[in-house]
N, CA, C and O atoms as a CHARMM CRD file, in Angstrom:
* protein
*
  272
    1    1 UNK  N     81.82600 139.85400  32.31200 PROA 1      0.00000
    2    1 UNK  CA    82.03000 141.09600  33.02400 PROA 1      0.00000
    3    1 UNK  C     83.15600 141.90600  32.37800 PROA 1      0.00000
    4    1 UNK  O     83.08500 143.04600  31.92000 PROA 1      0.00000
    5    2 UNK  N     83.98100 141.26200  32.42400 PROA 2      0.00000
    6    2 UNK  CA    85.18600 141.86600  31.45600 PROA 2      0.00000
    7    2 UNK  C     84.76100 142.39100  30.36600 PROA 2      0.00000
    8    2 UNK  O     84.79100 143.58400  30.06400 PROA 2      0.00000
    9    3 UNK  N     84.20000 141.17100  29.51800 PROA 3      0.00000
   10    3 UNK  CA    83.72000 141.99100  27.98500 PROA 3      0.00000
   11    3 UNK  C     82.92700 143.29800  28.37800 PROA 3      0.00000
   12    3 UNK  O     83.37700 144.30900  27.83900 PROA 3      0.00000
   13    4 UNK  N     82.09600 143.44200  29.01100 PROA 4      0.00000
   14    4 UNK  CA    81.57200 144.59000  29.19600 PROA 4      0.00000
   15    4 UNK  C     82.23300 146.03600  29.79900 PROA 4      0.00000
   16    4 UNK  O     81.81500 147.17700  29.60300 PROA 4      0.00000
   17    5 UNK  N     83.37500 145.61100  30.58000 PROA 5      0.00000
   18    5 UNK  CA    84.02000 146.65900  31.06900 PROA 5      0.00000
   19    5 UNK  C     84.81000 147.17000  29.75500 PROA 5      0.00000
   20    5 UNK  O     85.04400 148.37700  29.69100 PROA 5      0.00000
   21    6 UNK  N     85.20200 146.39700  28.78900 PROA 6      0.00000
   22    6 UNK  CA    85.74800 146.56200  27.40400 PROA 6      0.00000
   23    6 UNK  C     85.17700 147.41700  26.96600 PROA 6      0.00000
   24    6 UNK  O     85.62500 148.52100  26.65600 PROA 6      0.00000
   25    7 UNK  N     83.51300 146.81600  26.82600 PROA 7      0.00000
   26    7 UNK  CA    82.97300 147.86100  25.54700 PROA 7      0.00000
   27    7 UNK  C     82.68500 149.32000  26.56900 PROA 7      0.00000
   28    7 UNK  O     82.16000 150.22100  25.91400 PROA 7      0.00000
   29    8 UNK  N     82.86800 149.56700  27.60200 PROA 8      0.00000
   30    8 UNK  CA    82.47700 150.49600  28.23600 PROA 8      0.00000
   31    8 UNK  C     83.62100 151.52200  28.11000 PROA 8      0.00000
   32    8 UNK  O     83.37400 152.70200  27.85700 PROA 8      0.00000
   33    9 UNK  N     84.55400 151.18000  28.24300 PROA 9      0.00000
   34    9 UNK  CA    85.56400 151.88100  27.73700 PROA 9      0.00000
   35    9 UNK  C     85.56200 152.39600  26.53600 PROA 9      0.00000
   36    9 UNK  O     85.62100 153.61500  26.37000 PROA 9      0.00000
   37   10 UNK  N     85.51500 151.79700  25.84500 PROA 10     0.00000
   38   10 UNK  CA    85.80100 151.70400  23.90600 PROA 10     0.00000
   39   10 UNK  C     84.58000 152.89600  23.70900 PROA 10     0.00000
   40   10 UNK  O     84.76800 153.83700  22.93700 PROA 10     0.00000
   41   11 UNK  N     83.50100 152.77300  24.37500 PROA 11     0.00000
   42   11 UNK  CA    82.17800 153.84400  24.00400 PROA 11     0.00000
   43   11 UNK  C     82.67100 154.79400  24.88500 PROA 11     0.00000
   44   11 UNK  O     82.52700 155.71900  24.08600 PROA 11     0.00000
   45   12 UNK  N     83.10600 155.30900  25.80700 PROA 12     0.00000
   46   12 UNK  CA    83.96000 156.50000  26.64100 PROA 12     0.00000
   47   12 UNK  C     84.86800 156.99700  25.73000 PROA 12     0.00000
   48   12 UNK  O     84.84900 158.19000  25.42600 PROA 12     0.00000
   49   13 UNK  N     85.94100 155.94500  25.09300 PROA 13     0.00000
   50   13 UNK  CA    87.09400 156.91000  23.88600 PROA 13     0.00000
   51   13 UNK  C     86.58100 157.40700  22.86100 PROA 13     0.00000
   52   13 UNK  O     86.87600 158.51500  22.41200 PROA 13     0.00000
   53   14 UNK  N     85.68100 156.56000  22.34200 PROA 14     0.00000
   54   14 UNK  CA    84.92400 156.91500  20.95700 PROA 14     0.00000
   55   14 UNK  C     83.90200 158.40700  21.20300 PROA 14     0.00000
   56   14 UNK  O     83.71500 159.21200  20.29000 PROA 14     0.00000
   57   15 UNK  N     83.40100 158.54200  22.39100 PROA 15     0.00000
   58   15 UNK  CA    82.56900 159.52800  22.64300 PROA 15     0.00000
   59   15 UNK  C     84.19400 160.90900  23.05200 PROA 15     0.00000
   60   15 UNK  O     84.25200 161.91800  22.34900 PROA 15     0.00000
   61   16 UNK  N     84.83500 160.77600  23.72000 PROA 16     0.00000
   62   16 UNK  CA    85.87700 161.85000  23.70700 PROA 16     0.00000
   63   16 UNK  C     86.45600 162.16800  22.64400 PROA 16     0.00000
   64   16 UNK  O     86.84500 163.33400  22.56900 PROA 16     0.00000
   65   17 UNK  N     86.67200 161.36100  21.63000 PROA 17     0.00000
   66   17 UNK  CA    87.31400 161.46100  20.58500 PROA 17     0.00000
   67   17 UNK  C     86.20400 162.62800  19.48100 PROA 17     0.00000
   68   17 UNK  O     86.27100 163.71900  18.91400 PROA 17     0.00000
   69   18 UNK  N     85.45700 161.73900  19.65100 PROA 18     0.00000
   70   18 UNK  CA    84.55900 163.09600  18.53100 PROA 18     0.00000
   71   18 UNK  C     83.90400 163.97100  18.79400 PROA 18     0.00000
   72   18 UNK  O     83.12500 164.41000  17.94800 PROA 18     0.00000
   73   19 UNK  N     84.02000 164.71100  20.46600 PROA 19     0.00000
   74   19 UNK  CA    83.43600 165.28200  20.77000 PROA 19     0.00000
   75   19 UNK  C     84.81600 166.74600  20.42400 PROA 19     0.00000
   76   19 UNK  O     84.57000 167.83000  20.95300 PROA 19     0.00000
   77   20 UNK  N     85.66900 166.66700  19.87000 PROA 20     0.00000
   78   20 UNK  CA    86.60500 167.30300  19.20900 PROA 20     0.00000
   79   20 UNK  C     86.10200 167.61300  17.92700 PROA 20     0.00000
   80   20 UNK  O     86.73900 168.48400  17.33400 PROA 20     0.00000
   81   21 UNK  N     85.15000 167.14400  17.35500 PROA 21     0.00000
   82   21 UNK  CA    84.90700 167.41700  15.84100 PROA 21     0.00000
   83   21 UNK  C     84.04800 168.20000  15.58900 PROA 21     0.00000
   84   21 UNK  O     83.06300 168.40200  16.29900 PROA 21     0.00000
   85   22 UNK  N     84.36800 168.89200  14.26900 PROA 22     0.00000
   86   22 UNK  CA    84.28700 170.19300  14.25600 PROA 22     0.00000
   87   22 UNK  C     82.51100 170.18900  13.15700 PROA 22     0.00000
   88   22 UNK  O     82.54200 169.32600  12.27900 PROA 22     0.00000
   89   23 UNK  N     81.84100 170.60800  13.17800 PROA 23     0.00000
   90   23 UNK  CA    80.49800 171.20200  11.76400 PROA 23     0.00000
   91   23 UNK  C     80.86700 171.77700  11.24600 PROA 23     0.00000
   92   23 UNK  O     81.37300 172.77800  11.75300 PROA 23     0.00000
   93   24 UNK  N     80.89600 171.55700   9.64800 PROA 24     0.00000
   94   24 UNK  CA    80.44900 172.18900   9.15000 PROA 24     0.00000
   95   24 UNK  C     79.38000 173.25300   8.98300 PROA 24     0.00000
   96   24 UNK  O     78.23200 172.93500   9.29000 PROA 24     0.00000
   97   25 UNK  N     79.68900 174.84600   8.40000 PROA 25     0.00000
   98   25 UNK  CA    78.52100 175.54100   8.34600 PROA 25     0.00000
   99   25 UNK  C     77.62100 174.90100   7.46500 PROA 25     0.00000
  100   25 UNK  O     78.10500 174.05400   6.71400 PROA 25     0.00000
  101   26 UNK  N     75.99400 175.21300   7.38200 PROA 26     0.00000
  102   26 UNK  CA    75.18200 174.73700   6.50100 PROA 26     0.00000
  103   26 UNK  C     75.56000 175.74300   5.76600 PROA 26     0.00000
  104   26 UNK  O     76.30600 176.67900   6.05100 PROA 26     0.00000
  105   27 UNK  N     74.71400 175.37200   4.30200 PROA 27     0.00000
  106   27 UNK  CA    74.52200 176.20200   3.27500 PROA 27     0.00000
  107   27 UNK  C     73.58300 177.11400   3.49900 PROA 27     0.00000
  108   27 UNK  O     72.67100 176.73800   4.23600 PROA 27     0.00000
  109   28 UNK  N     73.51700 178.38200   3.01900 PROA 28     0.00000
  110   28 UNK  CA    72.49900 178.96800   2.96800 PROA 28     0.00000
  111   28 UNK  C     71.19900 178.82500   2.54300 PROA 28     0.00000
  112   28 UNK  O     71.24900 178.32100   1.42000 PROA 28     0.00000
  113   29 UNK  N     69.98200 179.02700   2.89800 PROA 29     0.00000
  114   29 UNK  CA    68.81800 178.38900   2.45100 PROA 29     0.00000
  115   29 UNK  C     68.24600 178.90900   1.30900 PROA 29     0.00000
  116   29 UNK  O     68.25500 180.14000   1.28200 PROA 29     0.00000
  117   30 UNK  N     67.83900 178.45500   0.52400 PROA 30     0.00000
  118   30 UNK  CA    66.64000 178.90700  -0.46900 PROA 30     0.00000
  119   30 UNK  C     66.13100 180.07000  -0.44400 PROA 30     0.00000
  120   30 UNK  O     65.02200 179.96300   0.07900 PROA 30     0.00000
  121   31 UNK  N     66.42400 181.54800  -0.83800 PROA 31     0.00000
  122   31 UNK  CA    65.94300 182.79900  -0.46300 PROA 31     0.00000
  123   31 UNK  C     66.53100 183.40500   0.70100 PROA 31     0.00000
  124   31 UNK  O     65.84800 184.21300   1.32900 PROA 31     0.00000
  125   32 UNK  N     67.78100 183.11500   1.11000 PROA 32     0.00000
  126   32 UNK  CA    68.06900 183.63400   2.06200 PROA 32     0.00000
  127   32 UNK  C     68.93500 184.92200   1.45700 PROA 32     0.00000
  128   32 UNK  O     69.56400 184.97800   0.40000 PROA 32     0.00000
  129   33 UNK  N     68.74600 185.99400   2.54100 PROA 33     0.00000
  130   33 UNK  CA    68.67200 187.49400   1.66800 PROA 33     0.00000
  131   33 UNK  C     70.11000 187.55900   2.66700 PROA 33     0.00000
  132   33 UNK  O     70.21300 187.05000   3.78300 PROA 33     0.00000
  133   34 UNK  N     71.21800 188.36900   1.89400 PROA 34     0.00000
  134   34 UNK  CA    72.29700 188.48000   2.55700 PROA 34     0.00000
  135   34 UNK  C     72.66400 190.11100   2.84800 PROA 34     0.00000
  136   34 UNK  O     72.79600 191.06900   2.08700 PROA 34     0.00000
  137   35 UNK  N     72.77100 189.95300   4.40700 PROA 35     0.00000
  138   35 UNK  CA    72.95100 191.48900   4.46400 PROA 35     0.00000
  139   35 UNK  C     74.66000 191.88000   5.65900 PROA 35     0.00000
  140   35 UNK  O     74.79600 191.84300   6.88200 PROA 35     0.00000
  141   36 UNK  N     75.38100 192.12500   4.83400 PROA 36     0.00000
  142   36 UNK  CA    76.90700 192.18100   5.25800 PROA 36     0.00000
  143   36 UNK  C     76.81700 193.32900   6.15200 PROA 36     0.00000
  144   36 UNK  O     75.83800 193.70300   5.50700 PROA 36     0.00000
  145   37 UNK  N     76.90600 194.00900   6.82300 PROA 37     0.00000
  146   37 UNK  CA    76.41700 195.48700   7.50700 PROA 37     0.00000
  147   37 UNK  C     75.67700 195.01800   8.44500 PROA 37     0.00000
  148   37 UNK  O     76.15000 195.26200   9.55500 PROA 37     0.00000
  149   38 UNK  N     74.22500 194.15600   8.46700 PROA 38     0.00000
  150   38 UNK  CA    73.49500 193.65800   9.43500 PROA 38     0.00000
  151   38 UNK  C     72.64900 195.42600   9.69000 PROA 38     0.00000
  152   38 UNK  O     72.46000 196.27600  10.55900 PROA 38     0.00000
  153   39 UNK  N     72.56500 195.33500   9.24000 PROA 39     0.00000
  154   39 UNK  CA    71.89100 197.03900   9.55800 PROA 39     0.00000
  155   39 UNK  C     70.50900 196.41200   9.33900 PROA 39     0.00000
  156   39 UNK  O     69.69000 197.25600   9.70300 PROA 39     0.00000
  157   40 UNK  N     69.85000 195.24900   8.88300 PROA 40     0.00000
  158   40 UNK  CA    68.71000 195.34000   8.75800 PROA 40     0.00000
  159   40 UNK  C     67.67700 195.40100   7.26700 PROA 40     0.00000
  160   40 UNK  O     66.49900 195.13400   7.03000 PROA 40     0.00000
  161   41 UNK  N     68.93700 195.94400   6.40200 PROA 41     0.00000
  162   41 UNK  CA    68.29100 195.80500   4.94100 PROA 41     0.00000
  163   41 UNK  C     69.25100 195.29100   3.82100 PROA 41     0.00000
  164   41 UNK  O     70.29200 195.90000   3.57700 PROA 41     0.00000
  165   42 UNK  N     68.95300 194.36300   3.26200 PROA 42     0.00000
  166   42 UNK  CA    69.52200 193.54800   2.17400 PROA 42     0.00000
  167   42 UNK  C     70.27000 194.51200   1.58300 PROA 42     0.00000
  168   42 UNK  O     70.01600 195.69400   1.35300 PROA 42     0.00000
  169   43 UNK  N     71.69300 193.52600   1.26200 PROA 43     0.00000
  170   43 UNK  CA    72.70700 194.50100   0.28000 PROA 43     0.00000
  171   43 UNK  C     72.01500 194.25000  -1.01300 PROA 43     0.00000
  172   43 UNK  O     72.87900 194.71500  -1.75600 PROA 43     0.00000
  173   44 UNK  N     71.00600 193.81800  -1.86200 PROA 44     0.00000
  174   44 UNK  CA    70.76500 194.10400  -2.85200 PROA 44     0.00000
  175   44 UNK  C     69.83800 195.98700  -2.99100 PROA 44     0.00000
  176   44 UNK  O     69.49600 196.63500  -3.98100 PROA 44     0.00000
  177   45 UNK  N     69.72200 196.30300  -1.35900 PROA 45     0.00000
  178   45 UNK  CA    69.07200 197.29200  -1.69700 PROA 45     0.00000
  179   45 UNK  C     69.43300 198.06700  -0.76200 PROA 45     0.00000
  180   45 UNK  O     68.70200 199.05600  -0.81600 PROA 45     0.00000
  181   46 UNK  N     70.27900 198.17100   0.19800 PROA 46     0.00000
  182   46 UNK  CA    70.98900 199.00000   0.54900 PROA 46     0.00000
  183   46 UNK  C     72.11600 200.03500   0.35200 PROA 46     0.00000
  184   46 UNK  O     73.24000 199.57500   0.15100 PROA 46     0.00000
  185   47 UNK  N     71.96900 201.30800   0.38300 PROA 47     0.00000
  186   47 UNK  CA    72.66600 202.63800  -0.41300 PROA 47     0.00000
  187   47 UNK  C     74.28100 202.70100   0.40000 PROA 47     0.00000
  188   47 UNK  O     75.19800 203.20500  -0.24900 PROA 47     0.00000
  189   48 UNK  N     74.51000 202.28400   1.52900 PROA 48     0.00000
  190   48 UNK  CA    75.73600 201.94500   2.08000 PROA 48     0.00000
  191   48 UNK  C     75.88300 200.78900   2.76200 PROA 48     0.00000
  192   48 UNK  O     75.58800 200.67800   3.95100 PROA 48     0.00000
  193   49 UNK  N     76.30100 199.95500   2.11900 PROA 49     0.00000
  194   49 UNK  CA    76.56900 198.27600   2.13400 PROA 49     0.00000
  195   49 UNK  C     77.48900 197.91600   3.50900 PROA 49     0.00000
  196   49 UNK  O     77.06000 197.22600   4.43400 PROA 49     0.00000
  197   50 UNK  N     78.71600 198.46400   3.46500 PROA 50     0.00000
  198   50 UNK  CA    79.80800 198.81400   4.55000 PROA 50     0.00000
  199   50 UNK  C     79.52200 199.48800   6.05000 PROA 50     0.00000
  200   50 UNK  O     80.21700 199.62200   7.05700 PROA 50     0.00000
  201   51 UNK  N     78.27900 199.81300   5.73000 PROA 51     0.00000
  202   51 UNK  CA    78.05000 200.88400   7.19000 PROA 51     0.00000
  203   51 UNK  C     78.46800 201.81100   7.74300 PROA 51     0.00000
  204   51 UNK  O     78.11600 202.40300   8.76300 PROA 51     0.00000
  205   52 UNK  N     79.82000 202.04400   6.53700 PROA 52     0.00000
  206   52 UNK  CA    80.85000 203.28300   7.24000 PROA 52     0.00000
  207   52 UNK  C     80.40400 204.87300   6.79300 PROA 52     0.00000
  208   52 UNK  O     81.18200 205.81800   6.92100 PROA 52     0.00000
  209   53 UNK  N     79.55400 204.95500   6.45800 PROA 53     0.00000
  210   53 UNK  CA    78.61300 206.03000   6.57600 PROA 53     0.00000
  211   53 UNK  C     78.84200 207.08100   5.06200 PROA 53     0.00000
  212   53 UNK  O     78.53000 208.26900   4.98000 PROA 53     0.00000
  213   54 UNK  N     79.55400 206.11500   3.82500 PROA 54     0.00000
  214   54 UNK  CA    79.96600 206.58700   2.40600 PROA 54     0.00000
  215   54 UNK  C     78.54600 205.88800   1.84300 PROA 54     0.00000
  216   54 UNK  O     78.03500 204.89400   2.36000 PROA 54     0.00000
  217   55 UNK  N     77.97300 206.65800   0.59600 PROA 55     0.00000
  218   55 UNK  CA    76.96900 205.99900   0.43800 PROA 55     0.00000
  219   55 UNK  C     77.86500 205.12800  -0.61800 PROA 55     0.00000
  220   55 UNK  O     79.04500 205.45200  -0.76000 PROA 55     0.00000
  221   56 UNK  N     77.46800 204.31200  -1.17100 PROA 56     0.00000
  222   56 UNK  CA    77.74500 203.01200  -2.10100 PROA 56     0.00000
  223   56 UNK  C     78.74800 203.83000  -3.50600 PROA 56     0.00000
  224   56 UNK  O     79.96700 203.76400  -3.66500 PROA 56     0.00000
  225   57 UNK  N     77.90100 204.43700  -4.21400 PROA 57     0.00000
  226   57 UNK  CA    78.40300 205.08100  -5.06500 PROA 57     0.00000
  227   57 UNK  C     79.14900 205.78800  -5.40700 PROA 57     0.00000
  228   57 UNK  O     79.31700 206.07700  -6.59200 PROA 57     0.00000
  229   58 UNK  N     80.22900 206.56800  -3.80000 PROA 58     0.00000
  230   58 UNK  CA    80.71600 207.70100  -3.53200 PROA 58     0.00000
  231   58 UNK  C     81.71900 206.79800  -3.13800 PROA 58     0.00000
  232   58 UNK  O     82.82700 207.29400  -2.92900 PROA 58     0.00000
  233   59 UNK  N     81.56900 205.45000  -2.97300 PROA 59     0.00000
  234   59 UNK  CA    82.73100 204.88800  -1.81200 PROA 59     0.00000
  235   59 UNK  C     83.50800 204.15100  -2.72100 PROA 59     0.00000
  236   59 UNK  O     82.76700 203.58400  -3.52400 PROA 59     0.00000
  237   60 UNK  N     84.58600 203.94800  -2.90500 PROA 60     0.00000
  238   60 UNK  CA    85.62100 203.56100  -3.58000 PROA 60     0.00000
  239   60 UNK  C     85.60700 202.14500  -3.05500 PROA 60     0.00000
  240   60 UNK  O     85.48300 201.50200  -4.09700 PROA 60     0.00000
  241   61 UNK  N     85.65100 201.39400  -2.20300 PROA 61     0.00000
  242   61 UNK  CA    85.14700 199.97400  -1.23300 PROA 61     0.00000
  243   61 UNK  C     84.03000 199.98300  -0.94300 PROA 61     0.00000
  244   61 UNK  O     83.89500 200.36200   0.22100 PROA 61     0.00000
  245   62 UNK  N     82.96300 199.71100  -1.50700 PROA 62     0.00000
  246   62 UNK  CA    81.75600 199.40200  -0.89700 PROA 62     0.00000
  247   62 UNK  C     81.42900 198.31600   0.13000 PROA 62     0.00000
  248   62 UNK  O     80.53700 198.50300   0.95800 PROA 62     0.00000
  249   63 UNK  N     82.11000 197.23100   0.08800 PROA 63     0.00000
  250   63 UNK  CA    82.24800 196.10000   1.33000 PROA 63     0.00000
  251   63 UNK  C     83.42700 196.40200   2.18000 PROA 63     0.00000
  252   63 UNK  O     83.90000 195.31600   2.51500 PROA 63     0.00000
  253   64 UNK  N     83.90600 197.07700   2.52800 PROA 64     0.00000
  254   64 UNK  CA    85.42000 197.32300   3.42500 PROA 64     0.00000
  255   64 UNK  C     84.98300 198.83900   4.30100 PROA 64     0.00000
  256   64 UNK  O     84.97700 200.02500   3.97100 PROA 64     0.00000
  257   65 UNK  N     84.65400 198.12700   5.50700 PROA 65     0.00000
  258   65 UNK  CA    83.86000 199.20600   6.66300 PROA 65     0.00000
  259   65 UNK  C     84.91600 200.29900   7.09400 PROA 65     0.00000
  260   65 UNK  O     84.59200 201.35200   7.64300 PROA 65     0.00000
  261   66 UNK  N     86.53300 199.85100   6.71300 PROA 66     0.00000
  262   66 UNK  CA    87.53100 200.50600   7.34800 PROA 66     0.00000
  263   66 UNK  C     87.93800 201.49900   6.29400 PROA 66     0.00000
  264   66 UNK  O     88.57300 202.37200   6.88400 PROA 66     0.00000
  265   67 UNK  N     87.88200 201.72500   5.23900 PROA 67     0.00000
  266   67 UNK  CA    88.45500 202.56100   4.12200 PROA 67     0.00000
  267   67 UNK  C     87.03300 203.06900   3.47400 PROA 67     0.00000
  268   67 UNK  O     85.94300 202.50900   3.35500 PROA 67     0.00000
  269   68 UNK  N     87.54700 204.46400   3.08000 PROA 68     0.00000
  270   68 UNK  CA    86.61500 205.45700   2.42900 PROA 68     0.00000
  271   68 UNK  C     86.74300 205.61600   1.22200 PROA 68     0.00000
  272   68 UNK  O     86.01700 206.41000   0.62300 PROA 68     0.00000
């Protein structure tokens, strides 16, 4: 009885203990198209990347939504 109240414990700390631990993000998958803006169209083909309403070419920061 004892031994068992033991391991019952020991599986209670072990379960609190790592329920603190943290994931890793996955990697991105195979073809996964990245779009920083979220506007809906891939920064490989989107004309303002930043969303801040400079088109790409005009904008001195193209990834930095706060500066023109």
């Amino acid at each position: 009885m004892l031994k068992r109240l033991c391991m019952i414990a020991l599986c209670g700390a072990s379960l609190a203990t790592l329920s603190a631990c943290v994931v890793a993000p996955a990697a991105p998958r195979p073809g996964y198209v990245h779009d920083g803006d979220r506007d809906g169209v891939p920064n490989r083909y989107d004309r303002d990347r930043d969303n801040d309403g400079v088109p790409n070419r005009y904008d001195r920061r193209p990834y930095t939504p706060y500066q023109r």
